[in-house]
Backbone as CSV, one residue per row, in Angstrom:
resi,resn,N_x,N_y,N_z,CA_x,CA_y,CA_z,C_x,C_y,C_z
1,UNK,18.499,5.074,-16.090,19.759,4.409,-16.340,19.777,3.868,-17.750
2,UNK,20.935,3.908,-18.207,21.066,3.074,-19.614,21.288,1.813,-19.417
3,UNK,21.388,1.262,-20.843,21.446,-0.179,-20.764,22.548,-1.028,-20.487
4,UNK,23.584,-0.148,-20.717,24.900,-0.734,-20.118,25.358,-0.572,-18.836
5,UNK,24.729,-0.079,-18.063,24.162,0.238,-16.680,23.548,-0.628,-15.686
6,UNK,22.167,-1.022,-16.411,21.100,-1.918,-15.873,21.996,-3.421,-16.224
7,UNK,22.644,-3.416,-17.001,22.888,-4.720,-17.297,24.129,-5.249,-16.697
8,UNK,25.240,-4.070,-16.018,26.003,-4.449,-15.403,25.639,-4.581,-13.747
9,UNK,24.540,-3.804,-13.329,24.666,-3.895,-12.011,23.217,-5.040,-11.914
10,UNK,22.963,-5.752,-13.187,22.613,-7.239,-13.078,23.290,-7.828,-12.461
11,UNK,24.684,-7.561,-13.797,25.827,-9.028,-13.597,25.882,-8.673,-12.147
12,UNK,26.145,-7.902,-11.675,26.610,-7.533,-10.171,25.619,-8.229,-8.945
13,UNK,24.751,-7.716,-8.871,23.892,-8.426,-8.126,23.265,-10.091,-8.281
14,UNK,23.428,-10.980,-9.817,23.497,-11.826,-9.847,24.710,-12.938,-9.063
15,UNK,25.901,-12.004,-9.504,26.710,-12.254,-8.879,27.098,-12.754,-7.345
16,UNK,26.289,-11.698,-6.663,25.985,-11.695,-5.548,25.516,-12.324,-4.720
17,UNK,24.016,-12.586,-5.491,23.021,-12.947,-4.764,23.805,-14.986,-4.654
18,UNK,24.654,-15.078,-6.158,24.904,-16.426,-6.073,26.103,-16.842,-5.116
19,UNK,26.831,-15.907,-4.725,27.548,-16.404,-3.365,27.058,-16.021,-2.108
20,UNK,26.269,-15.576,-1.835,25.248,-15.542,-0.811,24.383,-16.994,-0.757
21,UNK,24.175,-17.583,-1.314,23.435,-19.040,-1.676,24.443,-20.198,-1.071
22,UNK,25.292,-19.501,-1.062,26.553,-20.662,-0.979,26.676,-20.542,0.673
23,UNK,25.995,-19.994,1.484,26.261,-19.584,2.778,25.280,-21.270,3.619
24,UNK,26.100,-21.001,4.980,25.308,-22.227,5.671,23.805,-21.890,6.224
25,UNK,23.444,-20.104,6.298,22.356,-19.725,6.650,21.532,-19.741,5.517
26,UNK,20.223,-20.551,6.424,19.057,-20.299,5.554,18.326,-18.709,4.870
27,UNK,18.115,-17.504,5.714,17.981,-16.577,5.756,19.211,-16.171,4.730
28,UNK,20.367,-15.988,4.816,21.367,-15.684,3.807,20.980,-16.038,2.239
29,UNK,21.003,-17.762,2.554,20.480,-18.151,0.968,18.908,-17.748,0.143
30,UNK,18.300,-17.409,1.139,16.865,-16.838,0.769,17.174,-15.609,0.430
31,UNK,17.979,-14.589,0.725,18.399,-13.097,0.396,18.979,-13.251,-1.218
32,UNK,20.204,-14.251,-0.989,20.808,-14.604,-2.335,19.535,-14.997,-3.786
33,UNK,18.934,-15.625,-3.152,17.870,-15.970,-4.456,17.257,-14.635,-4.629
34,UNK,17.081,-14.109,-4.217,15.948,-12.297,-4.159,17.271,-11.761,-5.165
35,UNK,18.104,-11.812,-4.760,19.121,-10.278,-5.306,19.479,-11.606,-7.028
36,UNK,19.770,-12.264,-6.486,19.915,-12.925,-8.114,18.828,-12.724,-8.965
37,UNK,17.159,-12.574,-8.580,16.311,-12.954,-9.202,16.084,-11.102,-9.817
38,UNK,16.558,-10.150,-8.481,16.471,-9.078,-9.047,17.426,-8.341,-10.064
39,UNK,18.656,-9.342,-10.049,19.854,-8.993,-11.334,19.336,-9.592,-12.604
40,UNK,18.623,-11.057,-12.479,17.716,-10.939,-14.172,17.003,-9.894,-14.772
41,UNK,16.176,-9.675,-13.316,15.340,-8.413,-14.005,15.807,-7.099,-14.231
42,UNK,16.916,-7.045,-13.701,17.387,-5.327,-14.220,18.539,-5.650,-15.258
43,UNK,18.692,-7.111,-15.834,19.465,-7.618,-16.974,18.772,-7.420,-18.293
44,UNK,17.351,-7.872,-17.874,16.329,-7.678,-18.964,16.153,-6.354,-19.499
45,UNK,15.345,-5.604,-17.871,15.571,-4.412,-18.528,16.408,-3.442,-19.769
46,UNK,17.823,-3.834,-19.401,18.721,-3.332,-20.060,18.707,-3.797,-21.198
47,UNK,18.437,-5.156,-21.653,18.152,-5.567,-23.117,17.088,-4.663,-23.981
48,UNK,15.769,-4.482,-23.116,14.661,-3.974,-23.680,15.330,-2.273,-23.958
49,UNK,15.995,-1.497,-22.631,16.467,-0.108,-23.258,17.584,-0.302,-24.571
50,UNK,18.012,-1.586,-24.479,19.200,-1.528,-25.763,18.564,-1.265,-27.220
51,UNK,17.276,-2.343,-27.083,15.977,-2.704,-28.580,15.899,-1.100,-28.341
52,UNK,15.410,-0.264,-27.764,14.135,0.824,-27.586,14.765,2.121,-27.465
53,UNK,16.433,2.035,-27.427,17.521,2.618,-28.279,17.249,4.257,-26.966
54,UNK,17.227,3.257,-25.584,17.724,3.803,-24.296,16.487,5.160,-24.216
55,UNK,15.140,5.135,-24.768,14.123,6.480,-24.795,13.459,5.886,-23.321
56,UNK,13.080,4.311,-23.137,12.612,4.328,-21.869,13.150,4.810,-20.488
């Protein structure tokens, strides 16, 4: 994937994961922190393919 790719289906899943948090279930809000924590990391990613000019 490219970087404008990885970095939108960040925003997306950050997105996500943060109204999932907002739920009265514990189990829900524990899912929400996972998918938010996994939209940083495929946010990052996309920074590093942006520097590395999308070869990774």
């Amino acid at each position: 994937m490219g970087e404008l790719t990885d970095k939108a289906k960040g925003n997306f899943k950050e997105a996500k994961g943060e109204l999932k948090q907002k739920s009265n279930d514990p189990q829900t809000r524990a899912e929400g922190r996972a998918e938010e924590a996994e939209g940083k990391v495929d946010q990052a990613k996309g920074e590093v393919k942006g520097k590395m000019g999308n070869d990774i």
